[in-house]
C-alpha positions as CSV (number, residue, x, y, z in Angstrom):
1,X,-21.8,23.9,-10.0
2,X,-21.6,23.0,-6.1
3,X,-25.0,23.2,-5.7
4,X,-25.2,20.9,-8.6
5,X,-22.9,18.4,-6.9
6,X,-25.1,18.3,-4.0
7,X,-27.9,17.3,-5.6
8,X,-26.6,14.2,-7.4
9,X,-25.0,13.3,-4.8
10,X,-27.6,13.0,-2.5
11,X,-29.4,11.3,-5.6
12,X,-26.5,8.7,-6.5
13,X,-24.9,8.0,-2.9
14,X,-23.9,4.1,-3.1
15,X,-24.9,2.0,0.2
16,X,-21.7,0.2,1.8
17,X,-23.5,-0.9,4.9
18,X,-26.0,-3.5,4.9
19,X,-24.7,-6.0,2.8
20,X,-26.8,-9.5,1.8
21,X,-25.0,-12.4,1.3
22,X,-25.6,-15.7,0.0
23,X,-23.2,-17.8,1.1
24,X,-21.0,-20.4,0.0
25,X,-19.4,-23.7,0.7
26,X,-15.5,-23.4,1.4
27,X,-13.4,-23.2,-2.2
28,X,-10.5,-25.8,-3.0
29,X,-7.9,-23.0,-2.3
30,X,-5.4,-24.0,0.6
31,X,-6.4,-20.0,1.6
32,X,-10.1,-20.5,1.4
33,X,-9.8,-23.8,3.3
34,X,-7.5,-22.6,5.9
35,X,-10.1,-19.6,6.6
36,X,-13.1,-22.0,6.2
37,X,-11.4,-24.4,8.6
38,X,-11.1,-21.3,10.9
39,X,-14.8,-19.4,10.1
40,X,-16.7,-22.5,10.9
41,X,-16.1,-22.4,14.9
42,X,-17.5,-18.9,15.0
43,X,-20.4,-19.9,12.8
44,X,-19.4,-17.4,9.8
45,X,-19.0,-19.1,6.2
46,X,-17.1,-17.2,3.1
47,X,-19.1,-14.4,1.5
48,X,-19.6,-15.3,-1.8
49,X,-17.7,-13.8,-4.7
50,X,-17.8,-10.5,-5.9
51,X,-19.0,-9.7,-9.1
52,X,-16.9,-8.2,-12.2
53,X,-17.0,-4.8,-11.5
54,X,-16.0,-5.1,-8.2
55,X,-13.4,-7.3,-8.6
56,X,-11.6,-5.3,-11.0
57,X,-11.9,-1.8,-9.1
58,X,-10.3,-3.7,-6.4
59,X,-7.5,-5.5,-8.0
60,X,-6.7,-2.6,-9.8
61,X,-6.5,-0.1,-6.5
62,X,-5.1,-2.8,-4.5
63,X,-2.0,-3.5,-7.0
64,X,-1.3,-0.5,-8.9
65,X,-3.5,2.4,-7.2
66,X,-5.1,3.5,-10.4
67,X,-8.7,2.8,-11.6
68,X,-9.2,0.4,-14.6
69,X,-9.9,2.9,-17.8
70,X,-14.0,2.4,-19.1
71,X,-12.5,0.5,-22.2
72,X,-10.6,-2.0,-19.4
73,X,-13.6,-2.5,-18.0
74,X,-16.1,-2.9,-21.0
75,X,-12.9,-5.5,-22.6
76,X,-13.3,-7.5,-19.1
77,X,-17.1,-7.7,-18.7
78,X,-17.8,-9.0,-22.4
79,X,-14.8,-11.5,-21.6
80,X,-16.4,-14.9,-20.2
81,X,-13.3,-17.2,-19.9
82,X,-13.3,-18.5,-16.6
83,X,-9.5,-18.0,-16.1
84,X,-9.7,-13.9,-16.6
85,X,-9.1,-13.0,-13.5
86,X,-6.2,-15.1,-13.0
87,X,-4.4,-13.7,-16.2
88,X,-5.3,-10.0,-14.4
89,X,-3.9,-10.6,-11.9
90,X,-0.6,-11.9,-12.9
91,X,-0.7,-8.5,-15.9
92,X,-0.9,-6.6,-12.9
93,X,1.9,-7.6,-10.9
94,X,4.0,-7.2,-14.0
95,X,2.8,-4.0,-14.8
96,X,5.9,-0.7,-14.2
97,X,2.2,1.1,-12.3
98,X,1.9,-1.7,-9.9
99,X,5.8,-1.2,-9.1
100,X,5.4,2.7,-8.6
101,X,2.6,1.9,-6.1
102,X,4.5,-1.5,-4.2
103,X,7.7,0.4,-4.1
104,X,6.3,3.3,-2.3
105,X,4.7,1.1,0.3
106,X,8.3,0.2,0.9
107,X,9.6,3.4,1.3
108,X,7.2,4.4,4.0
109,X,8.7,1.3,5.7
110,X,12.1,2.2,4.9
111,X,11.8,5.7,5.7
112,X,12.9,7.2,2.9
113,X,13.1,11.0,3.6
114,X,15.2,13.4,2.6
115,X,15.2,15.7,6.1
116,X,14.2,15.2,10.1
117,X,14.1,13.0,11.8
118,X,16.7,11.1,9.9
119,X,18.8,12.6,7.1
120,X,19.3,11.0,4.2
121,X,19.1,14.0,2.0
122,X,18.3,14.3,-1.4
123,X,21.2,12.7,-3.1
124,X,21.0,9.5,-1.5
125,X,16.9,9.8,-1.4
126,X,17.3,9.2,-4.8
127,X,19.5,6.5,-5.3
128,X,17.9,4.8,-2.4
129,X,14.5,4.9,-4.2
130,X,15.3,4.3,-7.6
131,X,17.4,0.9,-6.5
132,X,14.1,0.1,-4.0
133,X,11.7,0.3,-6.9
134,X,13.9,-2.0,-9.4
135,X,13.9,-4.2,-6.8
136,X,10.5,-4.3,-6.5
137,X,10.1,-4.4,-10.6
138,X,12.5,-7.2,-10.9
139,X,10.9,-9.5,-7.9
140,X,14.1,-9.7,-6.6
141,X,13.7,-12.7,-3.9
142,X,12.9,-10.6,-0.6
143,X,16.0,-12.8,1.4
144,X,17.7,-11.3,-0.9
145,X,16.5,-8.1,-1.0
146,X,16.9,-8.1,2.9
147,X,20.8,-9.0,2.4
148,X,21.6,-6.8,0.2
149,X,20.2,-4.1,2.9
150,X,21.4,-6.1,6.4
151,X,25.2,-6.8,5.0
152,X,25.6,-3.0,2.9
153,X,29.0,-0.9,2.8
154,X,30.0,2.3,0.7
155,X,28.5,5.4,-0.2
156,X,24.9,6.6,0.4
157,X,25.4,8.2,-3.2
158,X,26.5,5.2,-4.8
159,X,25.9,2.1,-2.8
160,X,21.7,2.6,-2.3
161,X,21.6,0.0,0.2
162,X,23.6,1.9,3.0
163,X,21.4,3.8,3.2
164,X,19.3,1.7,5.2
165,X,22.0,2.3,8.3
166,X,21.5,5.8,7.9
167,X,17.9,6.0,8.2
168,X,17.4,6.8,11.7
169,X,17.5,9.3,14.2
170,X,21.0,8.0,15.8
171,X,23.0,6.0,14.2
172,X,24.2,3.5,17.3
173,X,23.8,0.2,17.6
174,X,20.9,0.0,19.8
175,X,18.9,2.2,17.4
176,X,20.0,0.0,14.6
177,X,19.0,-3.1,16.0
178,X,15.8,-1.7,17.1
179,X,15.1,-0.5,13.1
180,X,16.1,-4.3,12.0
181,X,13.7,-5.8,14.5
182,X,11.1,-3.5,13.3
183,X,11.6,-3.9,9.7
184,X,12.4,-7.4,8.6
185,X,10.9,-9.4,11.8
186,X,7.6,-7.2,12.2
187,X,9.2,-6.9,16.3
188,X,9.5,-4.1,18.5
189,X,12.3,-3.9,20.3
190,X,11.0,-2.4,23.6
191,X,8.5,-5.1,24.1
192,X,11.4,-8.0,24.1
193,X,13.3,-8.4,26.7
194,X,16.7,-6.6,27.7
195,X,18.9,-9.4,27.2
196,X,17.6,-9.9,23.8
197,X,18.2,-6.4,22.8
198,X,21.6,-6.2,23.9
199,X,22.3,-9.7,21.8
200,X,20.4,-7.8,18.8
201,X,22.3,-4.7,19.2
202,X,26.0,-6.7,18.8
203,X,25.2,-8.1,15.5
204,X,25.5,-4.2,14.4
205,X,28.2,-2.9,16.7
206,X,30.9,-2.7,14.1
207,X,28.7,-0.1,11.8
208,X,30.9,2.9,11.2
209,X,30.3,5.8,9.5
210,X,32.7,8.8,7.9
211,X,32.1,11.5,5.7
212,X,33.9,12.5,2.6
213,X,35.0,15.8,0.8
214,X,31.7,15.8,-1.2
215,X,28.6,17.5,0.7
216,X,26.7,15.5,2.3
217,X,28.2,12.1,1.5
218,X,29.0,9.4,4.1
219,X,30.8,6.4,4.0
220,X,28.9,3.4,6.2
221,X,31.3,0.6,6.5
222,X,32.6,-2.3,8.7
223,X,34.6,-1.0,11.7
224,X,36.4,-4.5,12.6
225,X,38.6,-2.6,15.6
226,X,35.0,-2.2,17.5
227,X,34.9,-6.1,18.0
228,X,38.7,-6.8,19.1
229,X,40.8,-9.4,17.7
230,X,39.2,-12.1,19.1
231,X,36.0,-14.2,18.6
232,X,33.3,-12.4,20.2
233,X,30.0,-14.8,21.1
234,X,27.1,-13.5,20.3
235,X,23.6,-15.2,20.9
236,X,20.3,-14.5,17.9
237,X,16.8,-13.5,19.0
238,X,15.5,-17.2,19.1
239,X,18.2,-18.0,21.8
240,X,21.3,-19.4,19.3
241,X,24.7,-19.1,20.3
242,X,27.1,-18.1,17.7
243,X,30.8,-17.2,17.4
244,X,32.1,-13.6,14.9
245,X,35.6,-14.8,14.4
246,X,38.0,-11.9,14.8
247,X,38.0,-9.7,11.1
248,X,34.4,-11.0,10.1
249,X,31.4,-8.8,9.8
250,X,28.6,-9.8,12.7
251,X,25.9,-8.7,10.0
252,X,26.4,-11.7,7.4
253,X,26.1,-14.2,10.4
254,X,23.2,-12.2,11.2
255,X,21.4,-12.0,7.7
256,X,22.1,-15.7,7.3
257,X,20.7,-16.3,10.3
258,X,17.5,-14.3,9.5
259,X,17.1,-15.4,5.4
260,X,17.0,-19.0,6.6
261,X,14.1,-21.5,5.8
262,X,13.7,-21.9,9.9
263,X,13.6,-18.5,10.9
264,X,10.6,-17.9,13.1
265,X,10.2,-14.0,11.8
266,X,11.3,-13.0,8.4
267,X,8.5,-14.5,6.7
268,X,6.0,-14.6,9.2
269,X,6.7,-10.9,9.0
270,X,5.8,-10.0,5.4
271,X,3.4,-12.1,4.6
272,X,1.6,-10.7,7.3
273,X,2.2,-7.4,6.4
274,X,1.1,-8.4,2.5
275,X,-2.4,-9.9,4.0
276,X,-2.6,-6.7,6.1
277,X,-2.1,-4.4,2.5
278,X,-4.2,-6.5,0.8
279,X,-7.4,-7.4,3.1
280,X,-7.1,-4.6,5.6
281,X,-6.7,-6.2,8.3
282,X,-3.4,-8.7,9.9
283,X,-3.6,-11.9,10.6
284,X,-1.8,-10.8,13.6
285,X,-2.5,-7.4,14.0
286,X,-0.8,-4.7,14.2
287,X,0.7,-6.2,11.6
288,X,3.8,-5.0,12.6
289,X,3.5,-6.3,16.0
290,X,4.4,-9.8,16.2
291,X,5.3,-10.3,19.6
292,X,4.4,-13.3,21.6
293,X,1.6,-12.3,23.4
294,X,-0.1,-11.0,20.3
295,X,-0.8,-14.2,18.4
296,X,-2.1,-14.6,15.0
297,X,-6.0,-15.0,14.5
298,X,-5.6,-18.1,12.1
299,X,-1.7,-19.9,12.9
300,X,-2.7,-22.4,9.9
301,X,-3.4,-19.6,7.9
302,X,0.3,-17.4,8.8
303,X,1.9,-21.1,8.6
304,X,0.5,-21.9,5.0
305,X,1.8,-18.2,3.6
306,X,4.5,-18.9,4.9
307,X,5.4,-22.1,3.6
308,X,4.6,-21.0,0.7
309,X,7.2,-17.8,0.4
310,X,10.1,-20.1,1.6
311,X,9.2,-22.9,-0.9
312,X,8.9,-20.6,-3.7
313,X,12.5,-19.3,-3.1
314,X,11.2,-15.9,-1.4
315,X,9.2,-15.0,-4.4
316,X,6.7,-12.0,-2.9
317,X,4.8,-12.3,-6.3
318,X,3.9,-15.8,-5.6
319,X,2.5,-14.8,-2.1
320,X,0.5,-12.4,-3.6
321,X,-0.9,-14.2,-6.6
322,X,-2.2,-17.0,-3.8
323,X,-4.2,-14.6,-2.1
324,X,-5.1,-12.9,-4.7
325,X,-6.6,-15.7,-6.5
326,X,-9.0,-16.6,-3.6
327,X,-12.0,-16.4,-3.1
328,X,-11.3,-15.0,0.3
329,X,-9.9,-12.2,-1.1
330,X,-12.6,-12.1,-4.2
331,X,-15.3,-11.8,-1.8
332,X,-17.8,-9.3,-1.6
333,X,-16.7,-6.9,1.4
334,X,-18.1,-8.2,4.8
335,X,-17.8,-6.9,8.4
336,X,-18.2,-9.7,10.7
337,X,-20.1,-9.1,14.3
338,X,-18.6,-6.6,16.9
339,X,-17.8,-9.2,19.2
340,X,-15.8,-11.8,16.8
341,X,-14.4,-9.0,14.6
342,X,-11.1,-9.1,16.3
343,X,-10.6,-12.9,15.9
344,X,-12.6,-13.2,13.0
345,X,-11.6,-9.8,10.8
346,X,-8.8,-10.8,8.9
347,X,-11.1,-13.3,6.7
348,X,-12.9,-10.4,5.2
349,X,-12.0,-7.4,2.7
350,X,-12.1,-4.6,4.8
351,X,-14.0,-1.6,3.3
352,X,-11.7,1.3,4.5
353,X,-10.7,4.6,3.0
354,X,-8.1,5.0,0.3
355,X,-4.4,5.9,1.0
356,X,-4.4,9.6,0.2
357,X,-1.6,9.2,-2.5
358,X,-4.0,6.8,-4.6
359,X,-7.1,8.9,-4.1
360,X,-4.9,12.2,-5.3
361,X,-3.8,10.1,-8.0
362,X,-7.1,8.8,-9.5
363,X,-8.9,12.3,-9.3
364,X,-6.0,13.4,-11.5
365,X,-6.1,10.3,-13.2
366,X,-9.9,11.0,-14.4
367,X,-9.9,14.7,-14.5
368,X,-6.6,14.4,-16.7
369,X,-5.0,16.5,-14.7
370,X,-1.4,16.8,-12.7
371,X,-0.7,17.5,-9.3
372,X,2.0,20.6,-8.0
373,X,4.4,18.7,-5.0
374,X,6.8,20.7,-2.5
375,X,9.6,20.5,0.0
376,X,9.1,22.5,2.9
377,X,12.3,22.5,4.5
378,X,15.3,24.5,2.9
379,X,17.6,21.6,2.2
380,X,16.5,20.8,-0.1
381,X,13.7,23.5,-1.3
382,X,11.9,22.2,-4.2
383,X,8.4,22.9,-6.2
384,X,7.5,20.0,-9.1
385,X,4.4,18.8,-10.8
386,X,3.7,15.1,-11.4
387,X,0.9,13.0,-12.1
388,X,1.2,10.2,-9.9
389,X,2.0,10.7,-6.3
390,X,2.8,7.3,-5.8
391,X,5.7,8.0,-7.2
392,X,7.1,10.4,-5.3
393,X,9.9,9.5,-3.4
394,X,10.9,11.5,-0.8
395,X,9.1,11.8,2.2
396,X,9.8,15.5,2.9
397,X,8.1,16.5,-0.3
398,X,4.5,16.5,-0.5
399,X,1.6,18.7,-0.8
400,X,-1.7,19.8,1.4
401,X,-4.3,17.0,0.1
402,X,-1.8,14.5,1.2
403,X,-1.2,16.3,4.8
404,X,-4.7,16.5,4.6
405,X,-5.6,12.9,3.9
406,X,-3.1,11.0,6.2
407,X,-0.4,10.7,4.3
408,X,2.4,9.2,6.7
409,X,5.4,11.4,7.8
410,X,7.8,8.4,7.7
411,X,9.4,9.0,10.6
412,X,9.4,6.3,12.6
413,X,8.4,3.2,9.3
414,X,5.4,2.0,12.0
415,X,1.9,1.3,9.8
416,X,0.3,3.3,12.1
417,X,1.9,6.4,10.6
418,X,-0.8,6.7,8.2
419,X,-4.4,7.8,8.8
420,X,-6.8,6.5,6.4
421,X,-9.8,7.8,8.7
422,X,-12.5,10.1,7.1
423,X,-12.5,13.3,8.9
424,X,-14.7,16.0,8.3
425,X,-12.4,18.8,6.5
426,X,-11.4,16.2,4.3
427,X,-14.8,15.6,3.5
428,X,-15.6,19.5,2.9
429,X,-12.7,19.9,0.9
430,X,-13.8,17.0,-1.9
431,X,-16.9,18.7,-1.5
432,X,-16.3,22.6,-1.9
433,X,-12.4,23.3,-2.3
434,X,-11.4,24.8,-5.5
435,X,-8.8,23.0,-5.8
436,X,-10.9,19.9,-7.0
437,X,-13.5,22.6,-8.8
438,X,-9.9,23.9,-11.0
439,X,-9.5,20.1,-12.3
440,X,-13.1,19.3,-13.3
441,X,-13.2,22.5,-15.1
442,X,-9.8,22.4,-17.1
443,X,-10.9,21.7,-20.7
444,X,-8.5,18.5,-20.8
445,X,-10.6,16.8,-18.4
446,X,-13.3,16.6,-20.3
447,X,-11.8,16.3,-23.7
448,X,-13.9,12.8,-24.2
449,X,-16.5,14.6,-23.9
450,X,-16.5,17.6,-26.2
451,X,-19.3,15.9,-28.4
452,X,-21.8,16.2,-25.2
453,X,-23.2,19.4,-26.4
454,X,-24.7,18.0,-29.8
455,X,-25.7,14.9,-27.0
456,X,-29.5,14.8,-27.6
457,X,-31.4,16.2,-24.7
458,X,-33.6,13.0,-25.1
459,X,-30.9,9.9,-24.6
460,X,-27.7,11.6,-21.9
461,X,-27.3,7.8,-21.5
462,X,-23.9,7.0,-23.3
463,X,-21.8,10.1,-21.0
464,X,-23.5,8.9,-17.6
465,X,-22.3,5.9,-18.2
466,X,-18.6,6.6,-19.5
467,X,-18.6,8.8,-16.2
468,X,-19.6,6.0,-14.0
469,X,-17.2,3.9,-15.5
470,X,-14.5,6.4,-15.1
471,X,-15.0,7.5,-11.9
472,X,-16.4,4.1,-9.9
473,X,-15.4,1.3,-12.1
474,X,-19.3,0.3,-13.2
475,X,-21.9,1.1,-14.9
476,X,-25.1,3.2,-13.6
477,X,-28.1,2.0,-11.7
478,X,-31.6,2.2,-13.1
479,X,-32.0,4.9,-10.7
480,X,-28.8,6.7,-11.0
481,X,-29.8,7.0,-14.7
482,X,-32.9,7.8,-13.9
483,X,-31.8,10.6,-11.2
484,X,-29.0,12.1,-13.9
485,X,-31.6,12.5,-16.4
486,X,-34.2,14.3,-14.4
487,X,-30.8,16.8,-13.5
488,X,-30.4,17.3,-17.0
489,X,-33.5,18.0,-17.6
490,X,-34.2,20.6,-14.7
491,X,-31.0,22.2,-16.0
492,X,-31.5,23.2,-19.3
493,X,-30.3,19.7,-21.1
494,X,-27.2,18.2,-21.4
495,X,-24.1,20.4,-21.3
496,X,-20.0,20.1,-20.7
497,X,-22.1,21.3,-16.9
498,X,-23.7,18.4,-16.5
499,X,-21.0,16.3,-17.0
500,X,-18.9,18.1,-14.6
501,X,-21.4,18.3,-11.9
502,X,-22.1,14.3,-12.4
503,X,-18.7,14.2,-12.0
504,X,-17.9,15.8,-9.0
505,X,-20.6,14.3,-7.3
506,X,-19.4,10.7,-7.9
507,X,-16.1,11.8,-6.5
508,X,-17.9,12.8,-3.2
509,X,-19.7,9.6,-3.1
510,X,-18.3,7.0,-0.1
511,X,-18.1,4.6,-3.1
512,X,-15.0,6.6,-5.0
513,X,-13.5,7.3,-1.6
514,X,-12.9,3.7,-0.6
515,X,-12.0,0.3,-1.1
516,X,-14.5,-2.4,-1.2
């Protein structure tokens, strides 16, 4: 069967460099124009749009981290309305897969874990998560959202927001700060100055914490008698003076302070960090790095995302439906030249590898297959099987394909946590490991195609192309058919074989393995 795989693959390995475009005038979008506006000094111009196939793949992996199912795809092509990817996109954002896979981007941010560096164990893990992901389900408004976390008291097992104060290595003010700033403003704290952090840090310098008589619980709570009974001054990032007056929590002049409509950071922060998850690449990049020296690539562009978030009342849906409906994100994948890519590279989609929780999730999702999951610490000790590890919470449980594959540690909530670089075991393991060889042969992941061995030998065409659809979202070149068919042939006819050599070869192409 390997030696099968190698074949096809070498037969029906899909080209992502070297891309023609034919270019196109700037859309009506306030996106497209903004990048347009930007593109033109550099010479560059939008690539043009993306076809079908593409589009949907991407939309698909980009919001809910599954592939679209052969019937999605054939309902979408025969559809010829002009407004069908808009209605996609807005069934997407609604849909309980695109909150597994949005939620767990916020719990790598959060740091959701149940053991070292920070201990939150299991308990609160829970509680935590579950509360993060209705949150993300209900489109709570993200000020909001942020309160709720900035201005939380009570019990990590029954108040979920607390445990955002407990997330950390030490649990002091300075630490604290540093977290916020990281978080919710996209700063880090060592890079502004120390004045600054000391003015940060006393906005969280009444956080207390005490345990109870149940294991492992811990009160977080405002601690009035660290401020002193009278007003203490305090000054905000941007330079503001303000006055705590004696009995009042620091944190909710704080998050009012930061939820406002002119705060220089909150939303500059996560609609960076949404064009960053989306295209690839930040506007300002890092994208968690927003300090002054690091300006944005297009100010116009992180101004009019924005403007937007704040004028529809913090609605993170409504960011992403803008970009989403461009044609700067609907473009066919472009890498602009070496020596304007970092000034230019935001405009384009950025062909890069999949996390490794989607790409474990969609070769269970078309082998029909589960996935086993472990903790590998003895508080607490567990061994599960699920079928989406998106949906995972807990950042101490995991498995060796997501070690493997770059899955982040969360320990420290920094983007750069996860690796989404190709390396070469990971490369030998799609290509040899048994692990991937015991889900292609189970019989449940080919139960569509039990009627392939009264397939006649003369016409394999309908199973290549349900496995092309399956696996990459399109249907089969002239030649890939043509290359399938002459396998067949060579190997006796068409057999459950074939199918799961085809298979496994169209999971080791660079095409399954990335976004584009």
């Amino acid at each position: 069967m390997k030696d099968g795989v190698r074949q096809i693959t070498c037969a029906c390995g899909y080209a992502l460099a070297g891309f023609a475009f034919a270019l196109s005038a700037a859309t009506d979008s306030d996106v497209d124009r903004s990048v347009a506006d930007h593109l033109v000094q550099f010479k560059l111009t939008l690539p043009a749009r993306c076809d079908d196939e593409t589009f949907l793949r991407r939309i698909h992996l980009d919001l809910t981290g599954l592939l679209p199912d052969p019937d999605q795809i054939r309902q979408f092509l025969r559809d010829t309305r002009p407004e069908k990817r808009r209605e996609l996109i807005n069934a997407l954002l609604d849909a309980p897969a695109c909150a597994d896979y949005q939620a767990m981007k916020w719990l790598d941010l959060l740091r959701v874990k149940s053991e070292f560096p920070a201990n939150l164990w299991p308990n609160a893990v829970q509680v935590y998560s579950r509360w993060i992901r209705k949150c993300v389900s209900d489109n709570t408004p993200y000020d909001a959202f942020a309160r709720e976390l900035l201005a939380a008291n009570g019990s990590n097992f029954r108040d979920p927001p607390v445990n955002f104060f407990r997330a950390l290595p030490q649990k002091d003010a300075t630490n604290i700060a540093a977290f916020v700033a990281q978080s919710l403003m996209g700063l880090r704290l060592q890079t502004l100055p120390a004045s600054t952090q000391s003015d940060l840090a006393r906005f969280f310098s009444a956080v207390d914490y005490k345990s109870t008589t149940e294991w492992k619980e811990e009160i977080v709570f405002f601690n009035p008698s660290k401020l002193g009974p009278d007003p203490v001054a305090m000054r905000f990032p941007d330079g503001k003076a303000a006055r705590c007056a004696p009995g009042s929590d620091p944190r909710q002049l704080f998050s009012a302070w930061l939820t406002s409509p002119g705060n220089p950071y909150f939303a500059r922060c996560i609609v960076n960090r949404i064009w960053f998850q989306l295209m690839g690449r930040g506007i300002v990049h890092e994208a968690d790095d927003l300090r002054p020296d690091n300006p944005p690539a297009n100010p116009a562009l992180l101004a009019l995302l924005e403007k937007s978030l704040k004028e529809n009342a913090f609605d993170l849906h409504a960011v992403f439906r803008l970009i989403l409906n461009s044609q700067t994100y609907q473009a066919e994948p472009f890498t602009p030249p070496a020596p304007l890519a970092q000034r230019t590279g935001y405009a384009f989609y950025q062909i890069r590898q999949l996390d490794a929780e989607v790409l474990l999730d969609i070769i269970c999702q078309i082998t029909g297959t589960t996935e086993s999951y472990s903790s590998q610490v003895p508080e607490p000790y567990t061994n599960f099987t699920e079928s989406r590890s998106v949906r995972i919470s807990d950042g101490s449980v995991t498995n060796p394909f997501l070690e493997m594959f770059g899955r982040p540690p969360r320990d420290t909530g920094l983007l750069s946590e996860r690796s989404n670089s190709p390396t070469t075991a990971q490369r030998l393991h799609l290509l040899n490991a048994t692990h991937i060889q015991n889900k292609l042969q189970r019989p449940s992941s080919f139960r569509r195609f039990k009627r392939d061995r009264e397939m006649p030998s003369a016409s394999p065409v309908r199973p290549i192309e349900e496995l092309y659809l399956l696996a990459l979202s399109r249907h089969p070149t002239p030649e890939e058919r043509q290359a399938v068919s002459e396998y067949t042939r060579a190997n006796g006819g068409p057999d459950i074989t074939i199918a799961q050599d085809l298979l496994w070869a169209l999971i080791n192409t660079k095409e399954f393995c990335v976004r584009r």
